[in-house]
N, C-alpha and C positions, 0 to 999 in steps of 0.2 A: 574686810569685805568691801569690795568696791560696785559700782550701780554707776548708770546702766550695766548689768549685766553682758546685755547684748551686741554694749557698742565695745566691747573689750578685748582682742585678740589674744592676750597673752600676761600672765603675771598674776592673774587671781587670787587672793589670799596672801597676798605678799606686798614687799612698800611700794614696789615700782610695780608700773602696767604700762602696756604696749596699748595703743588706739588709734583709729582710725575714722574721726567723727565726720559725716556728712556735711552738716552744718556744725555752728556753734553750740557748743553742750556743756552744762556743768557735769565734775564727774565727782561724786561724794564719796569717802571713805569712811566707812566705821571700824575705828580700832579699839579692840577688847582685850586689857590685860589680860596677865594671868591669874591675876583677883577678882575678874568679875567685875570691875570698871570701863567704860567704852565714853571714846571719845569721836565726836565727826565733827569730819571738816571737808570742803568742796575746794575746786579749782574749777574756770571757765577757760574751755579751750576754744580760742576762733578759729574759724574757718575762711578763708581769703577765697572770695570770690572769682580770683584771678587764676585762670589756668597759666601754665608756662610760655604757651603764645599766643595768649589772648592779648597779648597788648604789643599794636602797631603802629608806627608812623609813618606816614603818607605825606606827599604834596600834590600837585596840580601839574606841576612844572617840572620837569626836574633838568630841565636845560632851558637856558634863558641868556638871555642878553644883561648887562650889567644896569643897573637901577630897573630890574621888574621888578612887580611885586607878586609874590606867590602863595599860593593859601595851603597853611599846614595842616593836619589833623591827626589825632591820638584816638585810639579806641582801646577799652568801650569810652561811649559818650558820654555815659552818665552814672555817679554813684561813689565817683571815684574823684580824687585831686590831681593837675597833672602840676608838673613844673617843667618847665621848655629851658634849652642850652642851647647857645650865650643867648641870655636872659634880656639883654639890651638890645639885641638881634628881632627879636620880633614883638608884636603891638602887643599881646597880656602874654607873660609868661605861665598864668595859671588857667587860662581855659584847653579846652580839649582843640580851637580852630582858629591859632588866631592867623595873622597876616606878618609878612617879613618882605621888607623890599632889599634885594638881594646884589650887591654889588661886586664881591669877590665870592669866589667856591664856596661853601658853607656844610659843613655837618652839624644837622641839627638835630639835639638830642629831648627826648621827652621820658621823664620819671613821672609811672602812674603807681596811686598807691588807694587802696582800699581801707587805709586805714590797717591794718594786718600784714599785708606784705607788699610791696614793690617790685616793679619789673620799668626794665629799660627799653625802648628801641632809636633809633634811627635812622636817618633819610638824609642822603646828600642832592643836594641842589650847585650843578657845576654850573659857574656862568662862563658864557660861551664869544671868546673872543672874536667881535666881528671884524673881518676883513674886506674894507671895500674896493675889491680890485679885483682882477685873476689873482690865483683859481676861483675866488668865489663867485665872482660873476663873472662871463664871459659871451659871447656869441660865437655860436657854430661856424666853421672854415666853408663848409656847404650844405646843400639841401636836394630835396631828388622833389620837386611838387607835379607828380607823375599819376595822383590820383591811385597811388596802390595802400594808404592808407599810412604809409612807414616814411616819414620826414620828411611830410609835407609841409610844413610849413613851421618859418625861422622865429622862432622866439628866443628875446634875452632871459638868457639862465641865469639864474643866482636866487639868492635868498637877504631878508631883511631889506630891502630894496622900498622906500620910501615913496621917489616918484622921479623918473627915467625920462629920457628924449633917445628918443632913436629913430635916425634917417637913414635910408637906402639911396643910393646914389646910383647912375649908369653912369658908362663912361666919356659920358658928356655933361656931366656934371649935374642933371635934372634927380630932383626927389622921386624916385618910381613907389616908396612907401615911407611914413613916418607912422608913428604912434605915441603918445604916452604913457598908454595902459600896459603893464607886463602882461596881460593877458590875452593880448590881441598882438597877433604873428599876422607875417607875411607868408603871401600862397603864392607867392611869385606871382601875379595880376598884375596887370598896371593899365589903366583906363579900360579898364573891361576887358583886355585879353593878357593870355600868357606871353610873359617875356622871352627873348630869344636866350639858351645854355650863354652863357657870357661870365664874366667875373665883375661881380659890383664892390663899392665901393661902401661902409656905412658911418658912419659917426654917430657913439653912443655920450650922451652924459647921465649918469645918477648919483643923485643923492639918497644916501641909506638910513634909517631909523635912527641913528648917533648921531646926524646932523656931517658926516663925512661925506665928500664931494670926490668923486670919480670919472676922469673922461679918458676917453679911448680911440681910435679908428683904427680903422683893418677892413682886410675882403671876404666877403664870398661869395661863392661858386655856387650859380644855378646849372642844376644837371636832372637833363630831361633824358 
């Protein structure tokens, strides 16, 4: 005779039983010869706190330039032990958040365990080859600053871009626009009024967040 009664799907009165316990449950047998002798004995069955996808790994980042650093995370947070893969890859291999400063691709794995059972996930972190040059940065061939809203004004394109020179030339050689800021474009103005449809001239330098150095010149086309 096995007990709880109630936690027992199937097998009753016999050696083996089918269960299905909520939590952790002892489950006691009492066996009665055929003399009238009885003997009990119990077994503790755990229960794993862990559903099938309750355990995730996340970053912050998951594209990055080579030497970030980016911040991992396992869930749940709490109650459980994690272990992180490759273990030398980031700053505690055993908490739930730690940090990893990332220099090549990276699949990082985390094993969480409740003490009962374990479960895996993973998260790649690709780092992202910067290029300082065309295509990644570049300046527009023309511009329309016509005041309808749509390419009005010339800004240097690109990405990871550190700190830029950029001059506007006419074709007599005078600055009609510089800036340093990549966020500050020309509206085609130049001392207070609009320039004549013409083709300028400009020269870009930038240096990019890797300490790479890139210069360039070319034209564009104001069209009114």
């Amino acid at each position: 005779i096995w007990s709880p009664a109630d936690r027992i799907f199937g097998g009753q009165g016999t050696t083996q039983i089918t269960v299905s316990p909520d939590n952790a449950t002892y489950f006691v047998a009492i066996v009665t010869s055929p003399t009238g002798c009885t003997w009990t004995d119990s077994t503790l069955v755990n229960v794993s706190l862990m559903s099938g996808g309750g355990v995730t790994a996340s970053v912050d980042q998951s594209v990055v330039l080579a030497g970030t650093m980016v911040h991992l995370l396992a869930t749940p947070s709490s109650g459980v032990t994690y272990s992180w893969q490759p273990a030398a890859a980031v700053s505690d291999p055993n908490i739930a958040a730690p940090t990893a400063v990332v220099q090549q691709t990276t699949m990082f794995y985390v094993t969480v365990s409740d003490g009962t059972c374990s479960r895996m996930d993973s998260v790649l972190v690709k780092v992202h080859e910067l290029i300082c040059e065309e295509p990644d940065i570049f300046v527009p061939d023309a511009f329309t600053p016509n005041g309808d809203g749509n390419n009005d004004v010339l800004f240097v394109r690109g990405r990871n871009i550190a700190d830029l020179d950029f001059k506007v030339f006419d074709r007599w050689g005078e600055v009609v626009f510089q800036t340093t800021d990549q966020a500050a474009g020309w509206d085609g103005v130049y001392k207070g009024k609009p320039v004549d449809p013409a083709v300028y001239v400009y020269w870009l330098t930038v240096h990019c967040l890797d300490g790479q150095k890139f210069f360039t010149k070319g034209n564009v086309t104001v069209i009114r």
